[in-house]
C-alpha positions in Angstrom: 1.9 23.0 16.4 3.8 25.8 18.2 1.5 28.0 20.8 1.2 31.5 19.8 -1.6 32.8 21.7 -0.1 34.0 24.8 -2.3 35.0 28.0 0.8 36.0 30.7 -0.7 37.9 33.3 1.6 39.7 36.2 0.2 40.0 39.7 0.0 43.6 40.4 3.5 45.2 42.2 5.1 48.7 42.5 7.8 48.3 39.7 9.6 51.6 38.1 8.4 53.4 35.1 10.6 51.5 32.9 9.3 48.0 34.1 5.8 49.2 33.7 7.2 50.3 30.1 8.1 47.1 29.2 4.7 45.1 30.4 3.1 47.7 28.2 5.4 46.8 24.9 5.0 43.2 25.8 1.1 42.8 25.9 0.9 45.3 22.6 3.7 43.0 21.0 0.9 40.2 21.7 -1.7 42.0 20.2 0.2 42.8 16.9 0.9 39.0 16.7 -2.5 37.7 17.3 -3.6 40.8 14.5 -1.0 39.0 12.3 1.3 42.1 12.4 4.7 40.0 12.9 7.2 43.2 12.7 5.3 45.4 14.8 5.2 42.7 17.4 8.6 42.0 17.1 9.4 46.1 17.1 6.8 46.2 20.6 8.7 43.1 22.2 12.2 45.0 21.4 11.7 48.0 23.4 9.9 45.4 26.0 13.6 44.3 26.6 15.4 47.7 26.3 13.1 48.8 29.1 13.6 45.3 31.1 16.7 43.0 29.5 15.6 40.9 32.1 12.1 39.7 31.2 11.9 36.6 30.2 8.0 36.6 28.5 9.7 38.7 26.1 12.2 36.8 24.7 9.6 34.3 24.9 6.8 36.3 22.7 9.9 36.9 20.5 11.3 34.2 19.6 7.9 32.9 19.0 7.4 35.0 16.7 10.6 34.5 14.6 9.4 30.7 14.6 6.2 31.6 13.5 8.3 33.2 10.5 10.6 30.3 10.2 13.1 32.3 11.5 14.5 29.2 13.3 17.8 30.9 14.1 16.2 34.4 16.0 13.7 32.4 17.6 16.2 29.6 19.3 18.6 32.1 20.2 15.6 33.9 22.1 13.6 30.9 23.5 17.2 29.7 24.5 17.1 33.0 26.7 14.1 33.0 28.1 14.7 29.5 29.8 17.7 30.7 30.8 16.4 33.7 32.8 13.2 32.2 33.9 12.9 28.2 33.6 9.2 28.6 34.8 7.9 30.3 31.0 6.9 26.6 30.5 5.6 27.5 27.0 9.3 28.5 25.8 10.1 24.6 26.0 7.0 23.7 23.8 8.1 26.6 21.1 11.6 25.5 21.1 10.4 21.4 20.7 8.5 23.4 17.4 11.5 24.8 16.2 13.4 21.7 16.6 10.9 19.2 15.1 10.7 21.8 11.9 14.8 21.2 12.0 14.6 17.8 12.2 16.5 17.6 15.8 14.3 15.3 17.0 15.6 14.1 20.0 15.9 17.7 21.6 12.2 18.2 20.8 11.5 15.5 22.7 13.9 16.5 25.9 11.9 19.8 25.5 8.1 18.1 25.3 9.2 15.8 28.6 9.9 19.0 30.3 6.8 20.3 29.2 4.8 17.7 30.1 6.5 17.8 33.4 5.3 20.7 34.0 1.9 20.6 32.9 0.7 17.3 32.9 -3.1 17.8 32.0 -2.3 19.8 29.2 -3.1 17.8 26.0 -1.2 19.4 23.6 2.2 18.3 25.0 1.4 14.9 25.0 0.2 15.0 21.0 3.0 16.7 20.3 5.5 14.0 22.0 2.7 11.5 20.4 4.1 12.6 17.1 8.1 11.9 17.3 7.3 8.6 19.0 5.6 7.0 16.0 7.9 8.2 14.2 11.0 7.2 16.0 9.1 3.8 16.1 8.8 4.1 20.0 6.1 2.0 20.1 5.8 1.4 24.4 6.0 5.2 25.4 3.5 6.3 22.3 1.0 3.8 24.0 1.4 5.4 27.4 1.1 8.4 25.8 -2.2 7.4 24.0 -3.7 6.0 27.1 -2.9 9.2 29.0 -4.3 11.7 26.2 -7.5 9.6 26.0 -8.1 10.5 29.6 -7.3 14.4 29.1 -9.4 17.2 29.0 -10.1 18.6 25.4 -11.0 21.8 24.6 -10.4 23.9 21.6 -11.7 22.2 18.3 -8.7 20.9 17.3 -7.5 19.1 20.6 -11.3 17.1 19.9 -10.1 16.3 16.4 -6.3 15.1 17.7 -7.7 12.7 20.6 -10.5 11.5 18.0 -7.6 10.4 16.2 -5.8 9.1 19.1 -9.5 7.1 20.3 -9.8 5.7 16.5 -5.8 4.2 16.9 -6.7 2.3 20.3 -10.3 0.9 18.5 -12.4 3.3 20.3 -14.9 4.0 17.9 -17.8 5.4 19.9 -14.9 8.1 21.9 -13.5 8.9 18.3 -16.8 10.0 16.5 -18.4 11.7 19.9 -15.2 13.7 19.9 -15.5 14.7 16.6 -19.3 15.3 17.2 -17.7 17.6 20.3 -14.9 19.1 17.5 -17.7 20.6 15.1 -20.3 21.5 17.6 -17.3 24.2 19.2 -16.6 25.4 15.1 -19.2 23.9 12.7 -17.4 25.2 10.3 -14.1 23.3 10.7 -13.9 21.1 7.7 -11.1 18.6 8.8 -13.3 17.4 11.3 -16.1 16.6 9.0 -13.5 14.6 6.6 -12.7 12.6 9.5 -15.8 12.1 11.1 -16.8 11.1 7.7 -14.0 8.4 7.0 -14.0 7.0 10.3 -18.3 6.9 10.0 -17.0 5.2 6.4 -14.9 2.5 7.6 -17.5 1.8 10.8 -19.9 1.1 8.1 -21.9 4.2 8.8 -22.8 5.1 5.1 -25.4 7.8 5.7 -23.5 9.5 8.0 -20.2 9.3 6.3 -22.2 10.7 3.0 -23.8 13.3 5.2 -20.1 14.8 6.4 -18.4 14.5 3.0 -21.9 16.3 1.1 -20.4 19.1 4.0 -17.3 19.1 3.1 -17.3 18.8 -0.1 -19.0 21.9 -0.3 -15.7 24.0 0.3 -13.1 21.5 -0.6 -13.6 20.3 -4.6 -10.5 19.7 -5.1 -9.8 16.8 -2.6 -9.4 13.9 -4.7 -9.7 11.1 -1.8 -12.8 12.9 -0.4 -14.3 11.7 -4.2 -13.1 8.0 -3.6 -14.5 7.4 -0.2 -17.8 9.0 -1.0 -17.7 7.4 -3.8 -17.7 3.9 -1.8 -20.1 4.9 0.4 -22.3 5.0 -2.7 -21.1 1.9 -4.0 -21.8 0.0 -0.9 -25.2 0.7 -0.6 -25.9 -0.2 -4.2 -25.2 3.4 -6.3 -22.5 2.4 -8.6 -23.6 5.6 -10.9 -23.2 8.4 -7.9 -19.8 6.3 -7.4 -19.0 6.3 -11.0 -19.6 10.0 -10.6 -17.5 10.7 -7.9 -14.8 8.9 -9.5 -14.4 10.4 -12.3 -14.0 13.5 -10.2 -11.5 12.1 -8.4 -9.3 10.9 -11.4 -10.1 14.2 -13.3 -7.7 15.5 -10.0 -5.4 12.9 -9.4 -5.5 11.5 -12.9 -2.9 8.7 -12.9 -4.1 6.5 -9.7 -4.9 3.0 -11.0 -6.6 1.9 -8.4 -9.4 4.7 -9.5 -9.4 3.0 -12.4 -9.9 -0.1 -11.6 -12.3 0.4 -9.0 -14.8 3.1 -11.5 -14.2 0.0 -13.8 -15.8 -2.4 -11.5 -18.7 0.3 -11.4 -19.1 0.3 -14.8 -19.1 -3.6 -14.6 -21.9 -3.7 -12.3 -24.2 -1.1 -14.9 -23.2 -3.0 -17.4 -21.5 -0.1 -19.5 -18.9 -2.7 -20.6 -17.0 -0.1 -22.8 -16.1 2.3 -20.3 -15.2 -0.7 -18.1 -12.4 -1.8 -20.9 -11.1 1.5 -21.1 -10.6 1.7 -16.9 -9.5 -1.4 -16.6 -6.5 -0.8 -19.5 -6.1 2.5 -17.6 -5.4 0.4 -14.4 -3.1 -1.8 -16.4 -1.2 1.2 -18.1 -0.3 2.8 -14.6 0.5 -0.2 -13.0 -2.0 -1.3 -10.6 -1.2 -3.1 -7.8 -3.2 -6.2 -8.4 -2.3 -6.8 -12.1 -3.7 -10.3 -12.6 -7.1 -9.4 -11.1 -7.2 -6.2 -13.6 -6.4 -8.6 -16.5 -9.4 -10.7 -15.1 -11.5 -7.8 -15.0 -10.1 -6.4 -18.3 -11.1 -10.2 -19.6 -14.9 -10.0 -18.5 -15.6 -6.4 -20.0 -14.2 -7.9 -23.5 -15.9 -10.8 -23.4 -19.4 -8.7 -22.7 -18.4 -6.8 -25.4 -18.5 -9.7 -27.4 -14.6 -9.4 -28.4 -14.0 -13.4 -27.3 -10.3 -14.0 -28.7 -9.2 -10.7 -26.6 -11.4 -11.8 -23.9 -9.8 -15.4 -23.7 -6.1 -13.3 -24.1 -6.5 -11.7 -21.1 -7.8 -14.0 -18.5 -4.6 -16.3 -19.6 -2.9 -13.1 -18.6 -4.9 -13.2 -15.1 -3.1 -16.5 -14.7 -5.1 -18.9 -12.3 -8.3 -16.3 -11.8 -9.1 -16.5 -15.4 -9.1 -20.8 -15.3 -12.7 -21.1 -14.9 -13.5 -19.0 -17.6 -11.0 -20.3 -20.0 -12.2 -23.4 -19.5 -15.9 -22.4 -20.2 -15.4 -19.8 -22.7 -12.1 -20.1 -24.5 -11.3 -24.3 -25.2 
């Protein structure tokens, strides 16, 4: 993610009226952008360079700006100048890595993170960033050096806890990935990524309680999140709730409405509280859309008819199942 809060401070010097002019634009042009006012910041950074063509934080707040509109043209042509004036703006190269990663050049976002990194080498964010176009350029050596080194950086904003959690739970560090995301929400309790996370990674540890705990949170401002459902859903189911699961479910599919696998797994719910009926119904639902385990569905499909006391389609479907459904045609169906 591009840096846009900028903090340049200038040691104090005896400049002319015109420099002093410009410092004056350029911090008011970062006030307007942090406000959210994009073209009066621009406007303030503008007259910044009139009064000082020379001053490279400018065309550095700028062009940061511009990117921030997806203005990828402005903002290279302006981060492109502030290196070239002053190579020392060491933010310029992470903005322009931004741009170029939202243009898809990724090689010359990663020239621009190296040099960033360079240049500040205890600074997380360049290293996440960089992270990012090595796993995807299937780099798979220098995105483990990279992983090593960020687990060993300092994190402090919210979201540089929730990026290293994710970095911790990669290398099979599950105590560092769940303490920083206990770190992530106790600096914003009100950041609702981290309590997905924490709740999936709490999930998959076999924490139920906890992972129930996070997703009751955030489920509380984010209904419409479909996987949220499921993996609730399973924590229920693995501590013996198939109804809450069945529940949850069904809110998930009532979003994301063609998934087979919800099917087939609510199905398997309804199996275990014996609601046979709705378990047929899931399990052709599974079939219908394809699921990716189609014999086992037909198996499935095969016990909910036969509970339902419909034999001949009972005894059809487990000779769909193939070899699952031997046992059962051999005890139920010769």
């Amino acid at each position: 993610m591009m840096k846009i809060v900028f903090s340049i401070s200038f040691v104090i010097f005896t400049w002319a009226a015109c420099a002093q002019d410009a410092i004056s634009y350029y911090n008011s042009g970062i006030d307007k952008f942090e406000e959210g006012n994009m073209l009066g910041a621009i406007k303030d950074f503008d007259s910044a360079l009139v009064n000082n063509p020379m001053m490279a934080e400018a065309y550095w707040g700028r062009g940061s700006v511009y990117a921030e509109m997806q203005e990828f043209g402005n903002a290279l042509k302006d981060l492109n100048k502030c290196i070239e004036v002053d190579p020392g703006v060491v933010d310029a190269f992470y903005n322009r890595a931004y741009i170029y990663m939202a243009m898809a050049e990724q090689q010359k976002a990663l020239n621009d993170l190296n040099m960033y990194c360079l240049m500040r080498p205890k600074d997380i964010n360049g290293y996440l960033s960089r992270l990012d176009i090595l796993v995807k350029n299937s780099m798979h050596k220098e995105a483990f050096q990279d992983m090593e080194t960020i687990a060993g950086l300092e994190a402090n904003a919210p979201g540089e806890y929730v990026q290293r959690a994710r970095v911790k739970y990669l290398m099979k560090d599950t105590v560092g990935s769940i303490k920083d995301l206990d770190e992530g929400i106790k600096l914003a309790p009100g950041f609702m990524d981290a309590y997905f996370l924490r709740g999936k990674y709490n999930y998959e540890f076999g924490f139920y309680n906890k992972a129930l705990q996070d997703f009751n949170i955030y489920l509380l401002t984010n209904q419409t999140d479909h996987e949220a459902y499921v993996i609730r859903g399973e924590c229920f189911a693995r501590q013996g709730d198939y109804s809450l699961a069945a529940n949850d479910y069904t809110k998930a599919i009532d979003i994301e409405g063609e998934n087979p696998t919800y099917y087939f797994d609510r199905g398997f719910f309804y199996i275990q509280l014996e609601e046979y009926e709705q378990a047929q119904k899931d399990f052709k639902k599974a079939i219908y859309f394809n699921h990716n385990d189609i014999r086992l569905a037909y198996y499935n499909l095969g016990i909910a008819e036969y509970r339902l006391g419909n034999k001949e389609d009972a005894c059809n479907y487990w000779q769909k199942s193939e070899s699952l459904g031997v046992d059962y045609l051999t005890k139920y169906c010769l």
